[in-house]
RODO-2510 file (C-alpha; in nm, 4 decimals, decimal comma):
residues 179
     n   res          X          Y          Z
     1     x     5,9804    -4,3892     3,9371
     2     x     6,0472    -4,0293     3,8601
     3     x     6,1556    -4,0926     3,5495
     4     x     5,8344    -4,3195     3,4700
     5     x     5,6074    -4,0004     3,5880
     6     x     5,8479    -3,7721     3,3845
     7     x     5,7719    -3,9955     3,1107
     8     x     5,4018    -4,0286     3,1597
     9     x     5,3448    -3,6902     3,2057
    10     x     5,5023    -3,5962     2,8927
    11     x     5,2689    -3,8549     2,7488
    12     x     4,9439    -3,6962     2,9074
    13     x     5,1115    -3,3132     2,7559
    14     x     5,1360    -3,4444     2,4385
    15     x     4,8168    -3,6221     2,4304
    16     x     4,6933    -3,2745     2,5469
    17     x     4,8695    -3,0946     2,3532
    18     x     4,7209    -3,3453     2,0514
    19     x     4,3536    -3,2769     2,1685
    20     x     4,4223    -2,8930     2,1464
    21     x     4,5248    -2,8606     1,7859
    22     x     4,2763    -3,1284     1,6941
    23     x     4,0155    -2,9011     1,8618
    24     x     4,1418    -2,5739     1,7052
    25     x     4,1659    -2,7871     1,4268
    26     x     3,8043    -2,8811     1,4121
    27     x     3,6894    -2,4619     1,5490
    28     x     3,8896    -2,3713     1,2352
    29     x     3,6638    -2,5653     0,9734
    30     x     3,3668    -2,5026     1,1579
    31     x     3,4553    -2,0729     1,1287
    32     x     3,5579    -2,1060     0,8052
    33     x     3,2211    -2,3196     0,6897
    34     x     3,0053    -2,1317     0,9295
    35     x     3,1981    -1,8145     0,7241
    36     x     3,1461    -1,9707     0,3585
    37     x     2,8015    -2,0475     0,4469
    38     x     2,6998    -1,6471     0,4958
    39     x     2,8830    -1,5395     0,2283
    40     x     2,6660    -1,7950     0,0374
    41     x     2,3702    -1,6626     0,1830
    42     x     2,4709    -1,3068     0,1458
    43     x     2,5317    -1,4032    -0,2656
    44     x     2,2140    -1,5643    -0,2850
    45     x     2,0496    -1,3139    -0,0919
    46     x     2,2283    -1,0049    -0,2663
    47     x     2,1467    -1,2046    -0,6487
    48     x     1,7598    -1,2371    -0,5306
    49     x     1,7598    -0,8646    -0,4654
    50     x     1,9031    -0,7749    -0,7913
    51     x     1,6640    -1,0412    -0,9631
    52     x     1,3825    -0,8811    -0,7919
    53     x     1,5428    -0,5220    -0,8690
    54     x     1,5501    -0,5908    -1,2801
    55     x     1,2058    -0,7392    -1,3043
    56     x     1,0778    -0,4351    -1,1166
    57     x     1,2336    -0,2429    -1,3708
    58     x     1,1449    -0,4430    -1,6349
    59     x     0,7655    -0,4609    -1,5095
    60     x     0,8142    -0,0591    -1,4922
    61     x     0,9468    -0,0635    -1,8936
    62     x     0,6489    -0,2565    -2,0098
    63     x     0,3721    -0,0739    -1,8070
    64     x     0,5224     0,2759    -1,9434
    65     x     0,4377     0,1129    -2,2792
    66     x     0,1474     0,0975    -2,1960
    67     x     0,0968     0,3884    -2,0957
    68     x     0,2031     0,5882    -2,3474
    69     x    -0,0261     0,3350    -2,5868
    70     x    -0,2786     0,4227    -2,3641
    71     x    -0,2022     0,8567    -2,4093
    72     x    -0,1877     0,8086    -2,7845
    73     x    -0,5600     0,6425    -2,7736
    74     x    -0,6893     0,9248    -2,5640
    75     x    -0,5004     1,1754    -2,8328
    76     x    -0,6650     0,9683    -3,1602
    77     x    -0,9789     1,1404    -3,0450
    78     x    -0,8233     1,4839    -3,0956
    79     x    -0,7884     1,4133    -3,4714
    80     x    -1,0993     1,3512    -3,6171
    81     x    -1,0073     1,2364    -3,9433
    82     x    -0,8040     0,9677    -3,8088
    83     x    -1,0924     0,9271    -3,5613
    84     x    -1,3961     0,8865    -3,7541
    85     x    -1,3421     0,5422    -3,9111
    86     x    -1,2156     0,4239    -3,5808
    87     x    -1,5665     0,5302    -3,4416
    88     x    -1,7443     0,4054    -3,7439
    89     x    -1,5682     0,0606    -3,6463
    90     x    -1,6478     0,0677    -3,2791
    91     x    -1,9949     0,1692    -3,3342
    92     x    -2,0424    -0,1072    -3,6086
    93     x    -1,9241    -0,3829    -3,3788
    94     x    -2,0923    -0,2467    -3,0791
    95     x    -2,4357    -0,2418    -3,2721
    96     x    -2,3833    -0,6253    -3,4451
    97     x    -2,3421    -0,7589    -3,0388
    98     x    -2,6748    -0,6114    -2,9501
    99     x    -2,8489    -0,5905    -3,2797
   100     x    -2,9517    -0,2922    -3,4977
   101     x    -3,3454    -0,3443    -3,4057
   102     x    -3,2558    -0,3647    -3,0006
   103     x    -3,0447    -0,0841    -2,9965
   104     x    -3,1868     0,2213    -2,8233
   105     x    -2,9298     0,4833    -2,7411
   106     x    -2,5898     0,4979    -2,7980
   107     x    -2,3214     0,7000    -2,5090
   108     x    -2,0112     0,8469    -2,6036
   109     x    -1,8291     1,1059    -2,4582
   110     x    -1,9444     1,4290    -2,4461
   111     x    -1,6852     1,5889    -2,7535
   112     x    -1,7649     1,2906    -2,9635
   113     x    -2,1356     1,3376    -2,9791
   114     x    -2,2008     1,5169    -3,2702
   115     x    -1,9434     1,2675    -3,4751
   116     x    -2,0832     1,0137    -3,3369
   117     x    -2,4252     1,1383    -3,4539
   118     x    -2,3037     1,1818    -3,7731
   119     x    -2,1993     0,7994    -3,7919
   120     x    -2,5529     0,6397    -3,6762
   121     x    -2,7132     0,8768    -3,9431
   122     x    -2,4847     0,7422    -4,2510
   123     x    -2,5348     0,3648    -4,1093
   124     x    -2,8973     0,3915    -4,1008
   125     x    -2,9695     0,4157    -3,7085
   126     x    -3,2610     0,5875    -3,5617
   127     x    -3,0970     0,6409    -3,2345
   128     x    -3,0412     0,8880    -2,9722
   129     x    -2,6371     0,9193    -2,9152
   130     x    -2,5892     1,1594    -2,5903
   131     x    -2,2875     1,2098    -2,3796
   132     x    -2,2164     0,9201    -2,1121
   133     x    -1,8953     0,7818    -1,8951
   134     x    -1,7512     0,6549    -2,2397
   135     x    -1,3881     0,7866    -2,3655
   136     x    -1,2529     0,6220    -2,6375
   137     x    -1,5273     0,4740    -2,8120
   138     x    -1,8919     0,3763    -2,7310
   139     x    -2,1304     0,2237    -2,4887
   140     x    -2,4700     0,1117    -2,6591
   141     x    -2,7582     0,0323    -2,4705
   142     x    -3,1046    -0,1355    -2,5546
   143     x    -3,4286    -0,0545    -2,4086
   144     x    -3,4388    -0,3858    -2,1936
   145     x    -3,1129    -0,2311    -2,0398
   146     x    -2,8390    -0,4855    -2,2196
   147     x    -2,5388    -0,2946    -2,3010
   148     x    -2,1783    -0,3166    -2,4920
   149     x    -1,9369    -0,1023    -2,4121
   150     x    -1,6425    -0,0967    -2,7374
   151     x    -1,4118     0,1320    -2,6596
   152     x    -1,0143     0,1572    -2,7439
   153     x    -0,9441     0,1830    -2,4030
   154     x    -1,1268    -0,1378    -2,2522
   155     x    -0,9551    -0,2863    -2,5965
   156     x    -0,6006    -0,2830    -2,4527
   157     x    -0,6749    -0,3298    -2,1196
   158     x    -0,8432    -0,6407    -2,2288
   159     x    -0,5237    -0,7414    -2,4666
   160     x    -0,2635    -0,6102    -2,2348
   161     x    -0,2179    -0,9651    -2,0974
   162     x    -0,1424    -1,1059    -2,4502
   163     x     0,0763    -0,8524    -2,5211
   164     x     0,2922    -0,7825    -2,2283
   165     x     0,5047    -1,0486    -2,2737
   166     x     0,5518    -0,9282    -2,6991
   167     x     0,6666    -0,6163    -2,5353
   168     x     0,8845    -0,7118    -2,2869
   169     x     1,0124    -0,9359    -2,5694
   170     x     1,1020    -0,6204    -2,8021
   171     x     1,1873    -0,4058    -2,5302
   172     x     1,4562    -0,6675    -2,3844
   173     x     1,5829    -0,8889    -2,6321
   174     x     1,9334    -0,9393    -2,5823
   175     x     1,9878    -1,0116    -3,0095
   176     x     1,8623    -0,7615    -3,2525
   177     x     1,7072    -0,9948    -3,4949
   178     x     1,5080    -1,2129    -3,2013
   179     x     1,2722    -0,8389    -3,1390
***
């Protein structure tokens, strides 16, 4: 009999003994895929960051390009001989929207006045051109209060949809010849 309890007890300590490994067995693979698992999340989390981090900086790229588009029209003004036919042109269009006959006063900013002045004269417009909230162009009204505003400025702001993506294009393309 003591033998038979000697022999079933070494039964129940293996048996034990089994269940033990076969738990730290199991604990193991769960640490381990409850470890793989963050580091997964960390790598997705840490490549989401940097995603985020270059299209910030890419946004950033394109909108200095902008920018400096946008310094360069406010400089054009400056020189008035590259100015004038841009004027002339801005004028024209404004004028052919509203009509030559409605058209009773024409804004542009205060510097451009007397250039601007000059143009209505040479394309045949009786009109009174005095300074207004205009830069860049010109806002021309008619009596009945219509208006068009034409100005480089509203231009690219108006295009800058179009052509953020051709920017982004030139400014990142990874093969010379695809910019």
């Amino acid at each position: 009999m003591l033998s038979e309890a000697r022999e079933r007890a070494s039964e129940i300590v293996a048996q034990a003994e089994a269940e033990t490994e076969s738990i730290k067995t199991t604990r193991a693979r769960a640490t381990a895929a409850q470890r793989e698992a963050t580091l997964v999340r960390a790598r997705s989390a840490a490549q989401l960051q940097a995603a985020a981090l270059k299209l910030r900086a890419r946004h950033e790229a394109v909108e200095s390009v902008f920018e400096a588009a946008d310094a360069r029209l406010a400089d054009l003004a400056s020189d008035a001989k590259a100015y004038e036919p841009v004027l002339t042109t801005l004028l024209q269009e404004a004028v052919e929207a509203l009509g030559a006959d409605a058209v009773s006063e024409v804004q542009v900013a205060k510097a451009d006045v007397a250039l601007a002045t000059k143009i209505a004269k040479a394309a045949g417009l009786d009109v009174k051109v005095v300074p207004g909230p205009v830069s860049g162009g010109v806002r021309v009204l008619t009596a009945r209060g219509s208006s068009v505003e034409n100005t480089l400025h509203a231009r690219l702001a108006a295009l800058r949809g179009e052509l953020a993506a051709s920017v982004a294009h030139s400014l990142f393309a990874t093969d010379p010849t695809e910019a």
